[in-house]
N, C-alpha and C positions, 0 to 999 in steps of 0.2 A: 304371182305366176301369171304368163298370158299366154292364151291358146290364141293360135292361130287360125283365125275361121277359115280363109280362103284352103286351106292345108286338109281338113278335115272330109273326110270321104262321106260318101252317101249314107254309109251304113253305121259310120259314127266310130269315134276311134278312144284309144283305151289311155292314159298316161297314169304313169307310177314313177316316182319320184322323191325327191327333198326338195322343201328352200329352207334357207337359215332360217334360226331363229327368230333374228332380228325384227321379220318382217310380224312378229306380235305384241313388238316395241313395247319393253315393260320394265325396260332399263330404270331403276330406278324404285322400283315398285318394291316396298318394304317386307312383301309378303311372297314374292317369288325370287329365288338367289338364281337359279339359270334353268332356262329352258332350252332342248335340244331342236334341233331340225324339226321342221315339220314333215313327218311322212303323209305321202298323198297316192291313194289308189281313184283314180277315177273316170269316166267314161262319158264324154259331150258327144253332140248331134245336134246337129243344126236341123230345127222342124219349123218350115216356113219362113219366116225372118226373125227366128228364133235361136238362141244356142240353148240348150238344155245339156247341164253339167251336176253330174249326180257322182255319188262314191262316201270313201270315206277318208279321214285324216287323225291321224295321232302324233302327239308330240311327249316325249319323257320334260317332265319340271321337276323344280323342287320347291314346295309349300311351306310357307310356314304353319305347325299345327295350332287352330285356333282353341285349342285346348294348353296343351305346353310350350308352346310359342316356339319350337323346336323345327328343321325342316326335316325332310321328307320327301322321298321320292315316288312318284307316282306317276301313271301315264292318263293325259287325258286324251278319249277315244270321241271323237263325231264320227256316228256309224250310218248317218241319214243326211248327209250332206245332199241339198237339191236346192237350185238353183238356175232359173232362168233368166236370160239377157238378150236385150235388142242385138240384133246383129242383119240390119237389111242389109240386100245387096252390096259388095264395094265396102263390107267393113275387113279390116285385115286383122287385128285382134282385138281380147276382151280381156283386161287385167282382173282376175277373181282373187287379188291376195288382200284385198280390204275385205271380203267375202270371209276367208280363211282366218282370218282374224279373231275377226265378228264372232262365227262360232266356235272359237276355241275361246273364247274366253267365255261365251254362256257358258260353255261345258264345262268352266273351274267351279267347284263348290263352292256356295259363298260360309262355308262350313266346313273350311278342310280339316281332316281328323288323321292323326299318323296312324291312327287304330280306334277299331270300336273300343281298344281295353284303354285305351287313354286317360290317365285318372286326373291329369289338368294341373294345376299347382295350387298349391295352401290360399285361402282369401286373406289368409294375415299375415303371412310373410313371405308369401312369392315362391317357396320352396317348390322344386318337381316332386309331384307325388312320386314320379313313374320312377324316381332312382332311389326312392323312399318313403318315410314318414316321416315327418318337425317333428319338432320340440312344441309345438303352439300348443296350449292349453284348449279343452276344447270351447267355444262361444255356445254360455248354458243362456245367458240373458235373454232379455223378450227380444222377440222377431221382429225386423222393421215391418213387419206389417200386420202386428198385432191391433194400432189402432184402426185399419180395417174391417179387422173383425168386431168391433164395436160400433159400426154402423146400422142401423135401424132402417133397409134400407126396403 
């Protein structure tokens, strides 16, 4: 997205909006199947040779859950977007969608969960808990970190 410095009034003006997707380029990415438009509420002002550009941004994706490896829709929300950029005299715009990017990807959990009740899948045969229980016998034997506990330490 680029605002247009020379365009902006004294008092500083408002933009609400979409850009595609695209622009958080994740094509590819094993763990998100699609993400929607970016919505964008926000408000710049130029302060000195300054733009200052605050608001917020939400985008709907779909996660894969790092528990049932399953996706999931969710919306991630940047509700403190702020951000300032040179803009002396004689600039005509300022591209902030490398900006929008940026934080919409901090904002994915690097622990996405389709639910707190998420029960994850079997460690010994993959099964989804969450559409059942296996057949796996349960694992009585020692713990790999039983020899742990026998450190002196």
């Amino acid at each position: 997205m680029k605002i247009w410095v020379a365009r902006i009034p004294e008092e500083g003006s408002n933009y609400t909006g979409a850009d595609p997707a695209g622009i958080i380029e994740l094509d590819g990415d094993p763990f998100v199947r699609k993400a929607g438009d970016v919505q964008y509420e926000l408000y710049a002002q130029r302060v000195s040779d300054e733009l200052v550009v605050r608001g917020t941004l939400a985008v709907e994706m779909e996660l894969r859950c790092a528990r049932c490896s399953e996706f999931f829709s969710t919306t991630v929300t940047v509700s403190d977007f702020l951000r300032a950029y040179s803009a002396p005299d004689g600039t005509d715009s300022v591209d902030i969608t490398e900006d929008f990017r940026e934080e919409i990807l901090l904002h994915v959990s690097g622990f996405s969960v389709c639910s707190d009740e998420c029960k994850g899948v079997c460690a010994q045969c993959g099964a989804d808990l969450n559409k059942g229980a296996c057949s796996c016998e349960p694992n009585d034997g020692p713990s790999a970190w039983t020899g742990l506990d026998e450190l002196n330490l």
